[in-house]
C-alpha positions in Angstrom: 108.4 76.2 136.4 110.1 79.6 135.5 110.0 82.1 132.9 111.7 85.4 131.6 109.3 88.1 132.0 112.1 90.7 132.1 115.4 91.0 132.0 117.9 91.1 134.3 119.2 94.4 135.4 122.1 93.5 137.0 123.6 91.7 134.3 121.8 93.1 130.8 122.2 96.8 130.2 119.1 98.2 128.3 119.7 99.6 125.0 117.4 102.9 122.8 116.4 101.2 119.5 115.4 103.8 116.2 112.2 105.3 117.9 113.8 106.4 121.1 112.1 103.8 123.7 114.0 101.2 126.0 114.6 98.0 124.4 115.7 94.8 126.7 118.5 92.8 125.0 116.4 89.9 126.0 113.6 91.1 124.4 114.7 92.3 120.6 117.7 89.6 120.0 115.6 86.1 119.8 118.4 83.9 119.0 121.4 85.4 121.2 123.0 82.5 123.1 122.2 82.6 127.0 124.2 83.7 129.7 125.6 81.3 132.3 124.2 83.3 134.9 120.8 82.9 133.4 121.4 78.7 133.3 122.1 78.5 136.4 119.0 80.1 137.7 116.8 78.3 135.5 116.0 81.6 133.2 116.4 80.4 129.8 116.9 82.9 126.9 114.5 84.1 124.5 114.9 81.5 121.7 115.4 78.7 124.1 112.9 76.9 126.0 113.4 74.8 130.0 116.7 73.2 130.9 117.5 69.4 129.4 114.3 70.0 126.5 115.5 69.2 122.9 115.7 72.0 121.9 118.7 73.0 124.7 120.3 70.1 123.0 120.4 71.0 119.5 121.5 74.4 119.9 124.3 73.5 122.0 126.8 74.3 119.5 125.2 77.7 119.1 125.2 78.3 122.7 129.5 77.5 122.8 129.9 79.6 120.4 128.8 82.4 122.0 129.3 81.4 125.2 133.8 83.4 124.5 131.9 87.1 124.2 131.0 89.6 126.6 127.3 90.1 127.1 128.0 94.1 125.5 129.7 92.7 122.4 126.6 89.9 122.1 124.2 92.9 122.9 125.6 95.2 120.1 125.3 92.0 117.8 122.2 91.2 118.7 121.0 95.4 118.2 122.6 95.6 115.2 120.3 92.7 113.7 117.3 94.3 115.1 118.2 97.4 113.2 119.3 95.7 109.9 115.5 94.2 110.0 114.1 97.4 110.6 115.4 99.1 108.0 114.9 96.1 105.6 111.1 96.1 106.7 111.0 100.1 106.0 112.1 99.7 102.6 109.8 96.8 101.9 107.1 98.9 103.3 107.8 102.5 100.7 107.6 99.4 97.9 104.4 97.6 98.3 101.8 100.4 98.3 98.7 99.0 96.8 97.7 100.6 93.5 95.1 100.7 91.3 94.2 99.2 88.2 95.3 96.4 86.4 98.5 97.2 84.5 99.5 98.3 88.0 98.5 95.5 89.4 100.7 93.4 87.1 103.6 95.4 87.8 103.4 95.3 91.3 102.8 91.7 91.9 106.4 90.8 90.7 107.8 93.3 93.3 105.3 91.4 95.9 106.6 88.2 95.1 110.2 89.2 95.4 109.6 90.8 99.0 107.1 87.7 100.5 110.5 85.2 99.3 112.1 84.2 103.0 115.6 85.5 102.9 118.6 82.9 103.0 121.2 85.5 103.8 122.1 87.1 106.9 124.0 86.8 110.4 124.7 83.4 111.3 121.9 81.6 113.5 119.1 83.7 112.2 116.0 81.7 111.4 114.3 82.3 107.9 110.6 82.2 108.2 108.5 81.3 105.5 106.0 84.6 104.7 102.1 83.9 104.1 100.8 82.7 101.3 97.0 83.6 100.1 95.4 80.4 97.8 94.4 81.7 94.3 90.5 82.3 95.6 91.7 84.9 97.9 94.3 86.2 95.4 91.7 86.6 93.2 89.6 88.4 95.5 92.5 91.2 96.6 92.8 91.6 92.3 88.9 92.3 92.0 89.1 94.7 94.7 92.3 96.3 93.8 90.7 96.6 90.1 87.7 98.2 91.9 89.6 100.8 93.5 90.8 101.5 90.5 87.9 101.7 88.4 85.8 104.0 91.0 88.5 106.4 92.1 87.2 109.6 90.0 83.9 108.2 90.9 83.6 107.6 94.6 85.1 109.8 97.4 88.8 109.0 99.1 86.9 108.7 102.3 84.5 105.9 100.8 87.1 103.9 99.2 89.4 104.2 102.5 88.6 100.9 104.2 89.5 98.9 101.0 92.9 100.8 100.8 93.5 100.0 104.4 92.3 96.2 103.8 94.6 96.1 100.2 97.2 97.9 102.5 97.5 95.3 105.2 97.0 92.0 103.0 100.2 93.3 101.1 101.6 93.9 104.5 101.2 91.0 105.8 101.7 88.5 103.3 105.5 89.6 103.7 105.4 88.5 107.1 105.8 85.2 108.8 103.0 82.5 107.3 104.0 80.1 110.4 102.9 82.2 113.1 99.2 83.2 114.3 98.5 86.7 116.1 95.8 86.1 118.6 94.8 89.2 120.8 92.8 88.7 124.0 90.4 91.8 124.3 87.9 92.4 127.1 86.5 94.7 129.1 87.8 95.9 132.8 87.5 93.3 135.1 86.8 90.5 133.2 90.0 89.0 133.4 92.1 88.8 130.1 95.1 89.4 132.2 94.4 86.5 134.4 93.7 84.7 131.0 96.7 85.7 129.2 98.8 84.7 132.4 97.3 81.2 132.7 98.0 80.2 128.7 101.7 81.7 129.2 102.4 79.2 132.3 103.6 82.2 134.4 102.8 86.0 135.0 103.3 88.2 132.6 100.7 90.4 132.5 100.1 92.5 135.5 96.1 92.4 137.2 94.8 93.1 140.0 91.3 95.1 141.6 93.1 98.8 140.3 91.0 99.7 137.4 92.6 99.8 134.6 95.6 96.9 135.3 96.6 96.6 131.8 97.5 99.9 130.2 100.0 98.8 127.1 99.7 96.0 125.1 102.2 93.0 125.6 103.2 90.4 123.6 104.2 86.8 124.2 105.4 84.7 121.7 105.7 80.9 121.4 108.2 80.6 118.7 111.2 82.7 117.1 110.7 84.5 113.7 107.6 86.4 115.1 109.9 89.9 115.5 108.6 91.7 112.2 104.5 90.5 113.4 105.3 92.3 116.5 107.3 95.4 115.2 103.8 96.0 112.6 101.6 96.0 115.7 103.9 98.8 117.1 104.6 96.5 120.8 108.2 98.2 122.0 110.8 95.0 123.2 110.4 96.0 126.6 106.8 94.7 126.3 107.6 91.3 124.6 108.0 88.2 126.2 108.8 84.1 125.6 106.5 81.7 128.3 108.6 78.8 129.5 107.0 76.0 129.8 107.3 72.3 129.3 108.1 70.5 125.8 104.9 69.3 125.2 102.9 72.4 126.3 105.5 74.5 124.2 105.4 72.3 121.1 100.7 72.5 121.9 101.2 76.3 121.4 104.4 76.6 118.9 103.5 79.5 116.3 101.1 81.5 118.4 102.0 85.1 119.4 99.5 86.1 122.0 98.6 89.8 122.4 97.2 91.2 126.1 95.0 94.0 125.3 93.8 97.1 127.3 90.7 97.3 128.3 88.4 98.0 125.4 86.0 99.9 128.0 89.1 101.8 129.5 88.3 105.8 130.9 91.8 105.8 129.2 91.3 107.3 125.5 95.2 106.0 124.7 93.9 102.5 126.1 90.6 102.3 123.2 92.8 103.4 120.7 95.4 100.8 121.3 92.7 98.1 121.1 91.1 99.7 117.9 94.0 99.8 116.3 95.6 95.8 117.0 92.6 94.8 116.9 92.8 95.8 113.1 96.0 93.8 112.6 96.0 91.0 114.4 95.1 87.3 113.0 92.3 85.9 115.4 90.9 87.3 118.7 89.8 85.8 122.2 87.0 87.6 123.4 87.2 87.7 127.3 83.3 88.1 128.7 82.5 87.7 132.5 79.2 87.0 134.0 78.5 90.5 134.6 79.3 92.3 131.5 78.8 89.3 128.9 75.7 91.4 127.6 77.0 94.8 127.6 75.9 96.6 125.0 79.1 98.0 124.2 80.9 94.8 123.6 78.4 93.8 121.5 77.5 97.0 119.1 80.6 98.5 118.4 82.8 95.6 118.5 81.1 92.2 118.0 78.2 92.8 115.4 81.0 94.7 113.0 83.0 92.0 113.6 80.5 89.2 112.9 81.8 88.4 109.3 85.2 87.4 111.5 83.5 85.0 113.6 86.1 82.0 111.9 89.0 83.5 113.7 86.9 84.6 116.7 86.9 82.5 120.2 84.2 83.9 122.8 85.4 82.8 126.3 82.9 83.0 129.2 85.6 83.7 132.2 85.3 83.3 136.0 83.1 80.5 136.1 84.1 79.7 139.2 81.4 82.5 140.2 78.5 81.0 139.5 76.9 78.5 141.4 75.5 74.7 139.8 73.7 74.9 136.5 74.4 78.6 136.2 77.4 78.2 133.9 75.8 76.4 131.1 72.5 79.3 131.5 74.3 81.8 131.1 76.5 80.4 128.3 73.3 79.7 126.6 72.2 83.1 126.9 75.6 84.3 125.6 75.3 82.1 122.6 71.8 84.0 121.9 72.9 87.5 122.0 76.3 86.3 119.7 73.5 84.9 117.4 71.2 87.9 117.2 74.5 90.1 116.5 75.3 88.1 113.5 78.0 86.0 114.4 77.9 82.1 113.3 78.9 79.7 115.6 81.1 76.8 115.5 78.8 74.2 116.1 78.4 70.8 115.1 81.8 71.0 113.1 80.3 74.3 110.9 83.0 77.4 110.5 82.2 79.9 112.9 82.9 81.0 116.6 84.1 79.1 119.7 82.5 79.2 122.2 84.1 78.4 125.9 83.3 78.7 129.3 86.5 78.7 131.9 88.3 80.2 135.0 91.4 81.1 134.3 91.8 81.8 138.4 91.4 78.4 139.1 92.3 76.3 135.9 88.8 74.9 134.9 88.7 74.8 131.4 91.6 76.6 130.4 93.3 73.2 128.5 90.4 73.0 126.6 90.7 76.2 125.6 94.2 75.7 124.7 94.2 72.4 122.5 91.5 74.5 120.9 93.9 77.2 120.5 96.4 75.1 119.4 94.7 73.3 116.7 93.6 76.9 115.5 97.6 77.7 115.3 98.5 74.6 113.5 95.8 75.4 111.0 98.1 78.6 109.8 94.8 79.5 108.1 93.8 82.0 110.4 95.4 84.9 108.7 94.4 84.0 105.0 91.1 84.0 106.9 91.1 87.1 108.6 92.3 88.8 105.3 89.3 87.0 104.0 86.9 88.4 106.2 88.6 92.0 106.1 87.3 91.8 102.5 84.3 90.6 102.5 83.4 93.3 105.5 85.2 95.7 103.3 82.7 94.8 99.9 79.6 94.9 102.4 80.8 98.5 103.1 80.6 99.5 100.0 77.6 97.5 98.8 75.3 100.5 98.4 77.8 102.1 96.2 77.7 99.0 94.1 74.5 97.2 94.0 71.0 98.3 94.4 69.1 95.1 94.0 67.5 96.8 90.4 67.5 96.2 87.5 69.9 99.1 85.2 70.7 100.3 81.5 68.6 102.5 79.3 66.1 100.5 77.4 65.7 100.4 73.9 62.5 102.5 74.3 64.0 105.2 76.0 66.8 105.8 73.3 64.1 105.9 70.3 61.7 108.1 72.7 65.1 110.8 73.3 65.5 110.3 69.1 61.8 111.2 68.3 62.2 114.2 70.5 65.1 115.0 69.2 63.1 114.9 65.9 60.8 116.8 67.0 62.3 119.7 68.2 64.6 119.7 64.8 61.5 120.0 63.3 61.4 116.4 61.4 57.8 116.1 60.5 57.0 119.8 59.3 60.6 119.5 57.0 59.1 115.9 55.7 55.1 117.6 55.5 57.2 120.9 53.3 59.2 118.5 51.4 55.8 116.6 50.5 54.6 120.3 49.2 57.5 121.1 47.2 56.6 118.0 45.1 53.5 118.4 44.6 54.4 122.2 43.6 56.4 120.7 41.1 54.1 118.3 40.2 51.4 121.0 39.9 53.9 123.1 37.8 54.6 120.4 35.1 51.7 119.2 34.5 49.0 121.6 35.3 47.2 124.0 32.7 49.4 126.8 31.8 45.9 129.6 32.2 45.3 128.4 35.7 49.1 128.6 36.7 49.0 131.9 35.2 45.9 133.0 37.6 47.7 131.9 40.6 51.1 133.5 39.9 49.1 136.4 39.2 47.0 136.2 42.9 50.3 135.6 44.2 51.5 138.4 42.7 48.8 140.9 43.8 46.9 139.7 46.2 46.8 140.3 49.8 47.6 137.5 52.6 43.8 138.2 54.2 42.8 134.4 55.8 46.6 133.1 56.3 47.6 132.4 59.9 50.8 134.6 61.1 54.0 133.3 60.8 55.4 132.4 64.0 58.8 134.5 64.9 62.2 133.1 64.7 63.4 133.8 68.1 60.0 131.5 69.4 60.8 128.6 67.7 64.6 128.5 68.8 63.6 128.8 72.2 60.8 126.2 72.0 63.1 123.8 70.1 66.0 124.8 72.7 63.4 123.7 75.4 62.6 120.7 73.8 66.2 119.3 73.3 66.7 120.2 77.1 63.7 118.2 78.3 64.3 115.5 76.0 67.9 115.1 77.7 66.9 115.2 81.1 63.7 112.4 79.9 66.9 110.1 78.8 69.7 111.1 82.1 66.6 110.2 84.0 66.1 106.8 82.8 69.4 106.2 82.9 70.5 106.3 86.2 67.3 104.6 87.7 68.4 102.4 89.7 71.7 103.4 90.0 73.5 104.0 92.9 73.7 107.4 94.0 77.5 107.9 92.5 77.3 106.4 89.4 73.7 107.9 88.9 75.3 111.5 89.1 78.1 110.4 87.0 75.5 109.2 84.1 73.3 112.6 84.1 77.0 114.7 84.6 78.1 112.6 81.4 74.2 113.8 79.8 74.7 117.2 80.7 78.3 117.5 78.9 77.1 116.0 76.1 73.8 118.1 75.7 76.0 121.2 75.8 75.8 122.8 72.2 73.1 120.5 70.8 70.9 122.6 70.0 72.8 124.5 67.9 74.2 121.1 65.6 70.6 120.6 65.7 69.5 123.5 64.0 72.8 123.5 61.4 71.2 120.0 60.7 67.8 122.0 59.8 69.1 124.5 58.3 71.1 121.8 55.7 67.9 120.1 55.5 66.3 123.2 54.7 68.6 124.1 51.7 69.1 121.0 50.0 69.8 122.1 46.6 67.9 120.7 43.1 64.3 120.2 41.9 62.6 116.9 43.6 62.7 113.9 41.7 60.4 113.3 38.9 58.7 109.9 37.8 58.9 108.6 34.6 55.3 109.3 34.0 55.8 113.2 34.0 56.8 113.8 30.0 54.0 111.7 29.1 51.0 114.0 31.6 53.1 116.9 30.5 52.8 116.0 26.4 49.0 115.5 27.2 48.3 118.7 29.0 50.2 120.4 26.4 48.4 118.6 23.4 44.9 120.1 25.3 46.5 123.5 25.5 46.9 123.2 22.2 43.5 121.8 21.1 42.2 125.2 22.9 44.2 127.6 20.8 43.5 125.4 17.4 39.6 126.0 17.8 40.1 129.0 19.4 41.9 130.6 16.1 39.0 128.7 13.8 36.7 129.9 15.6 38.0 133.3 15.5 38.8 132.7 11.4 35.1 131.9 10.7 34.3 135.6 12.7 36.5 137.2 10.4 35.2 134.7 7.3 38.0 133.6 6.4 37.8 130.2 7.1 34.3 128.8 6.0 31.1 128.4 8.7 31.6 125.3 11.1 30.9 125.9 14.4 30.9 121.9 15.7 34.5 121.0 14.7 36.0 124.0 16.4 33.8 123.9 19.0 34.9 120.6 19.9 38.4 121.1 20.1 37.8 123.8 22.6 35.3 121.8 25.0 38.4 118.9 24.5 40.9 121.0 25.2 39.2 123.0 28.1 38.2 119.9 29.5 40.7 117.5 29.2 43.2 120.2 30.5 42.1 120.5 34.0 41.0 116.1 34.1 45.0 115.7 33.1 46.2 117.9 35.9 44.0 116.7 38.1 45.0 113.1 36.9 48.1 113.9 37.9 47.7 115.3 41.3 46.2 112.2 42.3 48.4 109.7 40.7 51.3 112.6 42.1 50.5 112.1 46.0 52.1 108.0 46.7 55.2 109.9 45.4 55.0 113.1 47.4 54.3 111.3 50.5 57.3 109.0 49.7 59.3 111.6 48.8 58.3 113.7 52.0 58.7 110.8 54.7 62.2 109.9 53.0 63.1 113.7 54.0 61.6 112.9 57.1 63.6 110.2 57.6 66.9 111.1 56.5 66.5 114.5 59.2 65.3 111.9 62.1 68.7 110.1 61.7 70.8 113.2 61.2 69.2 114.0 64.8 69.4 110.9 65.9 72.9 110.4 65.0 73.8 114.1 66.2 71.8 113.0 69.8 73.8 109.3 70.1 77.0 111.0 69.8 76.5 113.8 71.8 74.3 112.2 74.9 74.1 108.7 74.4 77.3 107.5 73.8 78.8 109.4 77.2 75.7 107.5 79.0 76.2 104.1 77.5 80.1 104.8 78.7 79.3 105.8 82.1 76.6 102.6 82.4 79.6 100.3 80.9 82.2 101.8 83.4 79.5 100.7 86.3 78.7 97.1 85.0 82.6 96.5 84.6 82.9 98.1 88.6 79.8 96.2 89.7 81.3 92.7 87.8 84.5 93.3 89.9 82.6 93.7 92.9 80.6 90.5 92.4 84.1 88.9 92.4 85.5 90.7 95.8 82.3 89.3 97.3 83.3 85.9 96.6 80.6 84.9 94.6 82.2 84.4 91.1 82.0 86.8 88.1 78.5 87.5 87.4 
């Protein structure tokens, strides 16, 4: 059995593609026609597979066609393909930037759907690949979190909303690619054998190893199928590091789709080396996790890359390698014990036909369980669910990110209570009850005033008048009750922000007592114009229909006074003739019944009083109130509205439905 695993230098000249590197003919045109040279030492081109297979036979007609050029004019052809892709997939790339919001999001799906459709035009023998397509669940999952983005980005920080950019990022990036082929990336640490691994799948070597420490220093890529160009160019592979196994129909057609990825070490001294598994590890579909008995429990391995990873444990495989190492029952103890830690770091298996992780023990120095691994593999690529699942899982890691930005597990609003507690205060710094008490006082003056005796009105005008204010408490200064009421308002608006965000996270708490704040700015003062309105309300209080009637009475006494006061006075002077009893009478009547009408009155005058002072009362507690709700509580309510619309959208990137 042979394979191309580079190209020939005597025959194919290398070629500088757009970013400057060496690029093998071989390796960048996947559908050129191969050389005779290359048939008749068994080398078979990139896009075919071993001599006398089907598909030899059915691209005959391709292969005679190109069979009357030079291998330079075939080459140019071939680069100027590559470059025609490129700079399609650059363009493609400046268009599909993930946006926020949901008119953007409406906009941009159209220009979406336009770039994932396969195109039908272009150089003869080109294949069109059909790009991935995400079911409606998952679509509706990238909208939620796109809308999420959206809704949070003048709350939340760039840095905390960069993970769900990057996942939005890449599930627009790769549902323009190929939806018939699966990236799979073998990772591992040094010495465990990836290499080995990666060679044994392929049929041939490919992959440098050996004891030098670290083998692999650049990823490489080995693909199964043609279309699979644009998966490669996004993981940033050069051509010179791709490469097509040869292998036998059946074992071909097992494996057809799969693009298999040798990594660097993940434990490399190398920093370039990490940084190269980081960042494919990010991109790729699925991953093979290479473990040997040595380092299977390195703590490494397991905190910064396998417990992170846990939520991708669908499109995981965990292979226990170099079993030929261990002697009797020590393979399935150790796989045991491997299957332990996996569980305490999170990651399901898949068990007893549940969704999870495979788990496989082999030697890829000797063979011993490398088929299973790949008709295990292969089903997994015939799926072509692995990277709707990975996006999946990209999500739902991204969502648990940002969980304690989003949900607190309390329960949030402001309650009923605490907006009529902030109005009362509000009230009460305004001053509600005393205006209500001196509105209560001002009837009763009145009251007092119509219907009282005119002599003892005329005695307290007169004190009044003349007397000094000994016994009355001081009037308290201006200045003190602006501050105190200044205070008040202050207090009552932190009492409400407070409330408020309890139970909020951190970032939408701020935003609720920022909103407070604003709005508190200049309350006082509307506040006290309210007062002062209240203060000056023009006209005499309202009188009850009872008043002429107590005021015809008191005047009738006042006037039963003077008429025996003048006969009494007339039978002094004689003119009037001796009768002390009638005149005497009318005075005791009058002096009498005077004061019991007014104080007749006063009592029958206080339901009306209090009335009319708890309607001023009123009518000042919803002026504040009012004033308060526009100022303070409709900016809070907004703020809590903003985060139950964010935390419904994040309900819905979880997975879990709208809630």
């Amino acid at each position: 059995m042979a394979a191309v695993t580079d190209h020939d230098p005597t025959e194919h000249a290398d070629h500088t593609d757009d970013t400057g590197e060496a690029v093998s003919i071989d390796d960048r045109s996947e559908n050129r026609a191969p050389e005779e040279g290359d048939r008749e030492n068994g080398l078979p081109g990139d896009g075919d597979s071993a001599a006398g297979s089907p598909a030899e036979d059915a691209s005959s007609g391709e292969r005679g066609a190109g069979e009357g050029k030079r291998p330079q004019e075939r080459a140019s052809e071939g680069h100027a393909r590559v470059r025609a892709e490129d700079d399609r997939s650059r363009r493609t790339d400046s268009a599909d930037v993930w946006d926020d919001g949901l008119i953007a999001r409406r906009v941009t799906e159209g220009a979406a759907e336009q770039a994932a459709a396969p195109e039908t035009t272009g150089a003869p023998g080109t294949h069109a690949v059909a790009p991935l397509a995400y079911d409606g669940h998952l679509r509706s999952r990238l909208d939620a979190l796109r809308e999420l983005v959206g809704l949070s980005r003048t709350r939340l920080d760039s840095r905390t909303l960069a993970e769900a950019g990057r996942v939005l990022d890449e599930a627009v990036a790769r549902r323009r690619l190929s939806g018939q082929h699966t990236v799979v990336a073998i990772a591992g640490a040094t010495g465990s054998g990836k290499s080995q691994l990666f060679n044994a799948l392929a049929g041939v070597t490919i992959s440098e190893s050996g004891v030098r420490r670290p083998t692999t220093a650049a990823p490489i890529a080995c693909s199964w199928s043609d279309g699979a160009a644009s998966l490669i160019d996004r993981l940033g592979i050069p051509g010179r590091l791709r490469r097509r196994p040869v292998q036998s129909p059946e074992a071909e057609a097992q494996l057809r789709g799969l693009v298999l990825i040798d990594l660097p070490d993940h434990d490399s001294a190398a920093v370039q080396h990490r940084e190269h598994v980081d960042r494919i590890l990010a991109l790729v579909d699925a991953v093979i996790w290479v473990v040997d008995p040595e380092k299977y429990a390195d703590a490494v391995l397991h905190e910064r890359y396998l417990r992170p990873m846990a939520g991708h444990a669908e499109v995981m495989f965990v292979v226990l390698n170099q079993i030929d190492r261990l002697p009797g029952e020590a393979t399935e103890l150790v796989l045991d014990d491997l299957r332990r830690l996996l569980d305490e770091d999170g990651i399901a298996l898949g068990e007893y036909g549940e969704p999870g992780a495979t788990v496989l023990a082999l030697s890829a120095l000797t063979g011993d369980g490398v088929g299973e691994l790949r008709e295990a593999l292969g089903q997994f690529v015939a799926e072509r669910g692995a990277p709707a699942r990975r996006i999946s899982a990209d999500v739902q890691a991204a969502a648990w990110r940002l969980r304690p930005v989003y949900a607190t597990g309390r329960r949030t609003g402001l309650s009923e209570e605490a907006r009529e507690e902030f109005s009362a205060r509000l009230a009460d710094a305004v001053g509600a009850t005393a205006a209500g008490e001196a509105a209560e006082r001002a009837w009763m003056r009145n009251a007092n005033r119509a219907c009282g005796t005119p002599w003892l009105r005329l005695w307290r005008w007169c004190q009044d008048r003349s007397g000094p204010p000994t016994g009355r408490l001081p009037l308290r200064a201006q200045a003190d009750e602006e501050t105190t009421a200044r205070q008040r308002v202050e207090q009552a608006v932190r009492t409400v922000s407070d409330r408020a965000s309890a139970g909020l996270p951190v970032p939408w708490a701020q935003a609720v007592r920022e909103a407070a704040v604003r709005g508190s700015q200049g309350l006082p003062e509307a506040l006290d114009e309210l007062a002062a309105r209240a203060g000056s309300s023009p006209g005499r209080p309202p009188r009850p229909g009872w008043w002429p009637a107590a005021v015809l009475t008191q005047a009738s006494m006042t006037l039963l006074q003077i008429v025996g006061g003048l006969w009494l006075v007339g039978q002094i002077a004689g003119i009037m003739a001796p009768n002390l009893g009638v005149p005497v009478l009318l005075m005791l009547a009058g002096i009498v019944g005077g004061p019991l009408v007014e104080w007749s009155c006063r009592m029958a005058a206080r339901g009306p009083a209090r009335r009319y002072g708890q309607e001023a009362e009123r009518r000042l507690r919803e002026a504040a109130a009012a004033c308060g709700r526009g100022r303070v509580l409709d900016p809070v309510a907004a703020e809590l509205l903003r985060y139950r619309e964010v935390r419904e959208q994040y309900v819905r990137v979880t997975g879990v439905g709208a809630g």
